[in-house]
Backbone as numpy.savetxt, mean C-alpha at the origin, in Angstrom:
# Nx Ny Nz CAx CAy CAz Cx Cy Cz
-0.23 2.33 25.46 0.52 1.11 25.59 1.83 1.27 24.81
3.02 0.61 25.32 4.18 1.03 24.53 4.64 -0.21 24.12
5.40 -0.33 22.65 5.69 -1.36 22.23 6.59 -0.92 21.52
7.45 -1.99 20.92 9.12 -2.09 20.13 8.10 -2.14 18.93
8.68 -1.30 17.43 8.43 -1.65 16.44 8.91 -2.68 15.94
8.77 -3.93 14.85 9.69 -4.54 14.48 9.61 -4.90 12.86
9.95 -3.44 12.21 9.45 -2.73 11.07 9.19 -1.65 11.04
9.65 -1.04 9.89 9.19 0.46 10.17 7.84 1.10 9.63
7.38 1.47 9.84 5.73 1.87 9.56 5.52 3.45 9.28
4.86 3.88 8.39 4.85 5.48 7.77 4.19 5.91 9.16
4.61 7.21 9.34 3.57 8.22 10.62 3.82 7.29 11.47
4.35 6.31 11.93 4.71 5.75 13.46 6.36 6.23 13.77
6.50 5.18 12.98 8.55 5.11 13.38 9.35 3.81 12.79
10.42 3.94 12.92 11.11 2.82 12.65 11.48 1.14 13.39
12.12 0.58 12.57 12.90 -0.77 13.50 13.36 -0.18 14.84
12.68 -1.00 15.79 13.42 -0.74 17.27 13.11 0.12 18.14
12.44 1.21 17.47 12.15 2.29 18.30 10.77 1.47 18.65
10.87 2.35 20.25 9.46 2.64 21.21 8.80 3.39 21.28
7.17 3.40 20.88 6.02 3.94 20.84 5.12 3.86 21.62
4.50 4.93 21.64 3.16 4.99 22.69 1.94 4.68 21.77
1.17 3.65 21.48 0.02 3.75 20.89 -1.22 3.19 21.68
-2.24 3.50 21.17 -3.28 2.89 21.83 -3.36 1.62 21.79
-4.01 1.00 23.02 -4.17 -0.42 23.35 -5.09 -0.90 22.24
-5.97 -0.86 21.98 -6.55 -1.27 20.61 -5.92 -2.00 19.34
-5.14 0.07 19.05 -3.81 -0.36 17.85 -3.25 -1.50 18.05
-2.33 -1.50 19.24 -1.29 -2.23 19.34 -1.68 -3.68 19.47
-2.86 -4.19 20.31 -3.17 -5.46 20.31 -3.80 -6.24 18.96
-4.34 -5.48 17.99 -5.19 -5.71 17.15 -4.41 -5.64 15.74
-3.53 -4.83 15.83 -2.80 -4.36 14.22 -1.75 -5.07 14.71
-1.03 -3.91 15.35 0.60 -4.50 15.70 1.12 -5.72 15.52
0.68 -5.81 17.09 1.41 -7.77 17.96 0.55 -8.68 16.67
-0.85 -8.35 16.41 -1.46 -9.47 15.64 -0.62 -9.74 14.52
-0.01 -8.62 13.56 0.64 -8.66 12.43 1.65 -8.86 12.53
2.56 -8.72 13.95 3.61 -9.09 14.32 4.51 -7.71 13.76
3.94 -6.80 13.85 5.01 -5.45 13.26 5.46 -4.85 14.36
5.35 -5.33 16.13 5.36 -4.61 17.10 5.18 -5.74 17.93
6.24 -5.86 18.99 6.23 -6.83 20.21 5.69 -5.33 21.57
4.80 -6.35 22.65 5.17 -5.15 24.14 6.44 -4.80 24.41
6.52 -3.65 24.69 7.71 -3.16 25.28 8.11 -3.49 26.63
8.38 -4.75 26.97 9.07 -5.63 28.31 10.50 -5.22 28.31
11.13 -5.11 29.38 12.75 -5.54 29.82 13.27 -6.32 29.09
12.50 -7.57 28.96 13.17 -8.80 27.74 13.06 -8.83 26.60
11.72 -8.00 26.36 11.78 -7.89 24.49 12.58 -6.66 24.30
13.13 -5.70 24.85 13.87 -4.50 24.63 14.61 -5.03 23.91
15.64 -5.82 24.99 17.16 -6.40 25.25 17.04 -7.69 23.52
15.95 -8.20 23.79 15.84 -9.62 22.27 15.89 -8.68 21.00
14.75 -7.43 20.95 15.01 -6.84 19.84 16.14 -5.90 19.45
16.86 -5.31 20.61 18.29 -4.80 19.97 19.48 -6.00 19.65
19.27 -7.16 19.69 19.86 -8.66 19.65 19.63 -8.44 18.20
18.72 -8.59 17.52 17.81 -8.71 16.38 17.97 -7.71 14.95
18.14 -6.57 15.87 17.90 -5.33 15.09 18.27 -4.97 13.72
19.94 -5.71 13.80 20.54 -5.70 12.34 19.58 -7.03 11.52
19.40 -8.02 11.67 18.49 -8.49 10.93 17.57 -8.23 10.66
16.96 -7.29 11.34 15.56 -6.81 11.17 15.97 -5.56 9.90
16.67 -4.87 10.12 16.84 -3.94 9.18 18.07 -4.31 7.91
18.36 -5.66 7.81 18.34 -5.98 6.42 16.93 -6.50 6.08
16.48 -7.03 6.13 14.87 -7.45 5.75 14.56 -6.36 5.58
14.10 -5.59 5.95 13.77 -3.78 5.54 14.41 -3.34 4.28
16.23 -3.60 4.64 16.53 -2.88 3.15 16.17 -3.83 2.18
15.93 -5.43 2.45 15.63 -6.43 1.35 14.01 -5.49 0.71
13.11 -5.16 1.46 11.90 -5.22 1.19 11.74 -3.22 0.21
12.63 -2.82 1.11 12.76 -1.45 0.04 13.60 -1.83 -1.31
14.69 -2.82 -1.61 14.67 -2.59 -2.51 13.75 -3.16 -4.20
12.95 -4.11 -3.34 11.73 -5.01 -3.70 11.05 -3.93 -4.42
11.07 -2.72 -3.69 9.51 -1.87 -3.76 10.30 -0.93 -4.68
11.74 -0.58 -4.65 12.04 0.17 -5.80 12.06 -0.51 -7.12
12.07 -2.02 -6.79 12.51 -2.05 -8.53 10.95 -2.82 -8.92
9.83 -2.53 -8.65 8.22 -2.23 -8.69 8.24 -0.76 -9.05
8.78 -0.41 -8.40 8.68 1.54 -8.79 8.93 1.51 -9.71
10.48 0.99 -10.37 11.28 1.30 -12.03 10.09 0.55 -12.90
9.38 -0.28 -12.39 8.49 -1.36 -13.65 7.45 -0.49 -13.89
6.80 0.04 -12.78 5.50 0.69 -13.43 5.26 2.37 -12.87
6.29 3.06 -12.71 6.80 4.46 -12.11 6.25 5.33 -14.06
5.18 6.39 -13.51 4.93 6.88 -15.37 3.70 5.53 -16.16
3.06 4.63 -15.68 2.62 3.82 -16.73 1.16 4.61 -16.57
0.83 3.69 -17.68 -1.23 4.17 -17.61 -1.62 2.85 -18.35
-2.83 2.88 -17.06 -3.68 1.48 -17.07 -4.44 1.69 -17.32
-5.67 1.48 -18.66 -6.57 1.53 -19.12 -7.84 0.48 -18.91
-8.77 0.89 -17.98 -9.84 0.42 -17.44 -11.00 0.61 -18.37
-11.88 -0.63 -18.96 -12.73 -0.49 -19.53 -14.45 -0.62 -18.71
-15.17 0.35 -18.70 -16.38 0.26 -17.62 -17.73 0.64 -18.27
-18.38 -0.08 -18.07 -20.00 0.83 -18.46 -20.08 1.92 -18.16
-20.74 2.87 -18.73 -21.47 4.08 -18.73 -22.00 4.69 -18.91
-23.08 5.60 -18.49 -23.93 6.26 -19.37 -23.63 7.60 -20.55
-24.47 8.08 -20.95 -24.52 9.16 -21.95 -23.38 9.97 -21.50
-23.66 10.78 -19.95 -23.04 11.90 -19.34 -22.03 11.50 -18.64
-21.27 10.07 -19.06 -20.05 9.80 -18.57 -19.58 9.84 -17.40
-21.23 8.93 -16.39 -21.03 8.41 -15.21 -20.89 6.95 -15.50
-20.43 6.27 -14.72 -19.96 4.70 -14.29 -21.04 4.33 -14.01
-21.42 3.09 -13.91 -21.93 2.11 -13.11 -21.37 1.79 -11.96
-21.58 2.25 -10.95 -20.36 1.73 -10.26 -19.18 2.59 -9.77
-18.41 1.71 -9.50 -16.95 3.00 -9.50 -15.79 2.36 -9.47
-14.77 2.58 -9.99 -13.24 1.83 -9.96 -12.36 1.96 -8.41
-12.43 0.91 -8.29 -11.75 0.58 -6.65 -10.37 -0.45 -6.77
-9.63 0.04 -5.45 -8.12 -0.38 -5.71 -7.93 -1.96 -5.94
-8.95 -2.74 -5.83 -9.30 -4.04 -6.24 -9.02 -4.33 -7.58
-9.84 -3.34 -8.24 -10.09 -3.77 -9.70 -8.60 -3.16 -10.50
-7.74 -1.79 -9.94 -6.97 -1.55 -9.84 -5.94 -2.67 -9.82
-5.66 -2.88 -8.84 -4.73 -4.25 -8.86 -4.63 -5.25 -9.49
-6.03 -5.72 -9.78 -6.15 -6.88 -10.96 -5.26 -6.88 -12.32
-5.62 -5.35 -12.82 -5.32 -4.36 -13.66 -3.99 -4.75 -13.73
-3.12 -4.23 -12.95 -1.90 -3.88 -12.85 -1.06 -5.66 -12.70
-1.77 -6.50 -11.97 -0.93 -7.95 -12.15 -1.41 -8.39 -13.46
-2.23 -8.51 -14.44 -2.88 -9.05 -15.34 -1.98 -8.62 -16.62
-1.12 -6.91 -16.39 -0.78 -6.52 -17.39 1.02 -6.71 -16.77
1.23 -6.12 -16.29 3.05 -6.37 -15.69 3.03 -7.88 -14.51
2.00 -8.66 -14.26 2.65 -9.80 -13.34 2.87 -9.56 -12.05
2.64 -8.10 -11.65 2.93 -7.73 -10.01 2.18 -7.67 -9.56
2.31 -8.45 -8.24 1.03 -8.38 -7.34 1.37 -7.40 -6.45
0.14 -6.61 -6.55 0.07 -5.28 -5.39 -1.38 -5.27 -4.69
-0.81 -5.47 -3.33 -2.10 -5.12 -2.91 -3.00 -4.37 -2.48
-4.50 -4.70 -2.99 -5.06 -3.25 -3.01 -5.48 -2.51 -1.89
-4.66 -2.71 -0.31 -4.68 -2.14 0.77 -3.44 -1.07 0.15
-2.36 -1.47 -0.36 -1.57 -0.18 -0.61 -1.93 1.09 -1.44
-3.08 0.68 -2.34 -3.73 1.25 -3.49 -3.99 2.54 -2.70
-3.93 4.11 -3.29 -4.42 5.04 -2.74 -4.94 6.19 -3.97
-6.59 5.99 -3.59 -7.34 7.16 -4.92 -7.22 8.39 -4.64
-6.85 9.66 -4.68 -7.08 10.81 -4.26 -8.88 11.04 -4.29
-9.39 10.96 -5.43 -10.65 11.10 -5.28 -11.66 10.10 -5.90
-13.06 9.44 -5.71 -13.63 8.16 -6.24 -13.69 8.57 -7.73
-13.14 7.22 -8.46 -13.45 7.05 -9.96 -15.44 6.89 -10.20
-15.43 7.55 -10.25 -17.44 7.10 -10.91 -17.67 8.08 -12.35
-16.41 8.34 -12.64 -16.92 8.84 -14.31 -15.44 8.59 -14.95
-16.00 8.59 -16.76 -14.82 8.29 -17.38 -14.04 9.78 -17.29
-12.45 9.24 -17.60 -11.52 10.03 -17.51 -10.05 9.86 -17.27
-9.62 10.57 -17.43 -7.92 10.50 -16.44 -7.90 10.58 -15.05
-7.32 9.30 -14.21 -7.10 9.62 -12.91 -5.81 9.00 -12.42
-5.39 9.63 -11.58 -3.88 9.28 -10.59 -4.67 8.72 -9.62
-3.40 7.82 -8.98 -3.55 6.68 -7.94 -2.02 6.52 -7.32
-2.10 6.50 -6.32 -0.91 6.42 -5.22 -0.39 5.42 -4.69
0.54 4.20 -5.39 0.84 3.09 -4.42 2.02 3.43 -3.31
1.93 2.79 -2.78 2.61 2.70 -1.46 3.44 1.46 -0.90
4.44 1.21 -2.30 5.11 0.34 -2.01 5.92 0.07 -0.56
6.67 1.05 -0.03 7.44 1.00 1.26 7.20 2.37 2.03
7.53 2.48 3.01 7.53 3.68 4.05 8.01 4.46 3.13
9.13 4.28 2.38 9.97 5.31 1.68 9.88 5.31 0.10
8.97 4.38 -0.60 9.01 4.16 -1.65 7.61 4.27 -2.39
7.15 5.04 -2.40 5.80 5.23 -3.19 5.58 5.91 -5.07
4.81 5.18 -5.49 4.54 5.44 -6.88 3.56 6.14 -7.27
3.45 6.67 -8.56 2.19 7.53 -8.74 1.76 7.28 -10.28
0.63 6.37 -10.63 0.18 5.90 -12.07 -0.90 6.24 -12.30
-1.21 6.36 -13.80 -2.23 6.70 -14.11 -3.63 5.82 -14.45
-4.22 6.32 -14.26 -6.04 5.12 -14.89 -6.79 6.11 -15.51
-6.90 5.32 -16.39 -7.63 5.95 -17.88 -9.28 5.05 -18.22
-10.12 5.62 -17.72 -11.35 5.19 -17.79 -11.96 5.25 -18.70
-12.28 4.48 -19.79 -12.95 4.62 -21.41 -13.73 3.51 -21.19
-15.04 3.78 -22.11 -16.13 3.36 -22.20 -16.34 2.23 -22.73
-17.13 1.11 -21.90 -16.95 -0.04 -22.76 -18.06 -0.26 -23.75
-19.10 0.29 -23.65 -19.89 0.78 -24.34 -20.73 1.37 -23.54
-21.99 2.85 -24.66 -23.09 3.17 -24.34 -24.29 2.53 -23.73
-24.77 2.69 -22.93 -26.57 1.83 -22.26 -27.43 3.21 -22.46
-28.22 3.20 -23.09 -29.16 3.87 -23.33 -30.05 4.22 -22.11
């Protein structure tokens, strides 16, 4: 199915351009989220009408996500969790609890769909985490997992 982006999206494409994606994608993500109209004769012609507004909102929203980058670009968030002896979790640290984290201490709300773990937290330690502020603007912080106390 082909549709106008209206936004630019990582691994798709940009404002304006036309894509081939699956009918699924496009009815369910896209049009629902409104990041992508069908590609009609009339929505072509409305969204190159559009386009420069569409891509100030874009640069409004990248520069949103850079100056989130300058606030917490290098920080470390210290997560306190149960654990046992051999310094497994209860559990495991997810981009939820992540986020909490991160508005509770700097005030920014990020959400934890942008959150990205390289690998699951389930023991204490040092770990990196990947936000994904904009197509073009991504951060890389640290989580520091220390014990909130021993359980026998």
């Amino acid at each position: 199915m082909k549709v106008i982006l209206l936004e630019q999206i990582q691994k798709l494409g940009s404002i304006g351009e036309i894509i081939d994606v699956k009918r699924g994608f496009a009815r369910n993500f896209l049009i629902a989220k409104k990041k992508a109209l069908f590609a009609s004769k009339q929505n072509i012609q409305e969204v190159e009408k559009i386009k420069s507004e569409l891509n100030k909102k874009n640069i409004e929203k990248k520069k949103q996500a850079k100056d989130i980058f300058e606030k917490i670009k290098n920080k470390q968030y210290i997560i306190k969790k149960l654990s046992t002896e051999n310094k497994e979790l209860y559990g495991s640290v997810k981009p939820t609890e992540i986020s909490k984290i991160i508005f509770n201490e700097d005030k920014i709300d990020i959400k934890p769909a942008l959150i990205q773990l390289k690998d699951d937290i389930k023991m204490l330690g040092n770990f990196k985490a990947q936000i994904n502020l904009h197509p073009e603007v991504q951060v890389q912080i640290k989580i520091d997992v220390v014990a909130e106390e021993n359980i026998q």
